[in-house]
C-alpha positions, 0 to 999 in steps of 0.5 A, a space after each residue: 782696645 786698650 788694657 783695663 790696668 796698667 803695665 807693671 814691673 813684673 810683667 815688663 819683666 816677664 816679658 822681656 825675658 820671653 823676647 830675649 829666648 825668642 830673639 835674643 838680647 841683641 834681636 830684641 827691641 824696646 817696642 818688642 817687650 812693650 808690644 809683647 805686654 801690650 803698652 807704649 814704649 813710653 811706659 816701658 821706659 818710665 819703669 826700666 832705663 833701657 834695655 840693658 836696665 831689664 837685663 841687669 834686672 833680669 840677671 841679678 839674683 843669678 849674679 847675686 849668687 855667682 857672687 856668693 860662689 866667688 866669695 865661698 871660693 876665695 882663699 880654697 885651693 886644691 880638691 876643696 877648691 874643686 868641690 865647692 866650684 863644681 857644687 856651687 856652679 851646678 847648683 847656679 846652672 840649674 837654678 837659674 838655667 831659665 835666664 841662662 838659656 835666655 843668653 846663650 850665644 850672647 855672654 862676649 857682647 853681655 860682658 862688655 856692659 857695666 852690669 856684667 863687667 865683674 862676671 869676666 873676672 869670676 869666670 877666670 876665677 871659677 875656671 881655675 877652682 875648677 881646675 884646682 889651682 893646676 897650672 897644667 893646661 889641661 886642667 883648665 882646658 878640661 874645667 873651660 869645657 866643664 863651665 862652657 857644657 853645663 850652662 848649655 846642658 842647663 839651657 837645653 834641659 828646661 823639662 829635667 826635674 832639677 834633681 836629676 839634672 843635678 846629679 847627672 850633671 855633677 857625676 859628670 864633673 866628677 868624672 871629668 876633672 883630674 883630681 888636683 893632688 894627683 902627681 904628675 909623671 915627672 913628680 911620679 918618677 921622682 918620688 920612685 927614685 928617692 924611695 929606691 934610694 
């Protein structure tokens, strides 16, 4: 029996993004989203380009904000750095864990379309405010690790009030990253012997 009202934007949307938790990005057809909605493929496309077009859609306010991240952390280094990046990207996860939960596993192949093409080098950036601007490589391998945990966490805990799984997320972070003013052994040592002298 055929539907009494069209198809709209929001429910192509609404159903892409229920085939993309399912099947994934990649397992998940044009005819899948229309069968899902109930419409021809046909009409789909007379509302998105193509898949990549709903999920360039489905993304944008998430990237949006990852945006703005990017754009609060230029020109801050150090703890400052650290704090807005950890804030800032817990807060992102959490918000937006629905879409990020849609992708897991799929970020390697997402990055190589042009809606994603920028959000290579804001990781880069995210990962080294993370750090604090440490050239040490365990304060990247520990900010990577970070990164990499709390988009799954936020993935896995669709049911945690986001208060709760924000503040466990951010203790977490807190406890986790070295702070970037600390002196390392060899700074250590070298302050020890000018104050002997």
């Amino acid at each position: 029996m055929a539907r009494a009202i069209p198809a709209t934007h929001a429910e192509i949307l609404a159903a892409a993004a229920r085939r993309f938790a399912v099947t994934g990005y990649k397992g998940t057809s044009l005819q899948d989203i229309a069968g899902e909605v109930g419409v021809s493929k046909a009409t789909v496309l007379y509302h998105f380009a193509n898949k990549e077009a709903l999920l360039g859609e489905l993304m944008a306010p998430a990237l949006a904000v990852l945006q703005e991240l990017d754009d609060r952390l230029a020109g801050l280094t150090g703890a400052a750095a650290q704090r807005v990046a950890a804030e800032g990207f817990v807060g992102l996860a959490v918000r937006f864990r629905r879409e990020i939960a849609l992708l897991r596993g799929e970020f390697p192949h997402l990055l190589q379309q042009p809606a994603f093409a920028h959000v290579q080098q804001i990781s880069e950036r995210l990962v080294a405010a993370f750090a604090g601007h440490s050239p040490r490589p365990a304060a990247r391998v520990a900010a990577l690790v970070l990164l990499a945990g709390i988009a799954e966490t936020c993935g896995e805990f669709g049911d945690l009030a986001d208060d709760e799984l924000r503040a466990a997320l951010l203790g977490l972070v807190r406890r986790a990253l070295e702070p970037p003013t600390d002196p390392t052994p060899t700074d250590q040592q070298t302050h020890d012997r000018g104050t002997r002298n």
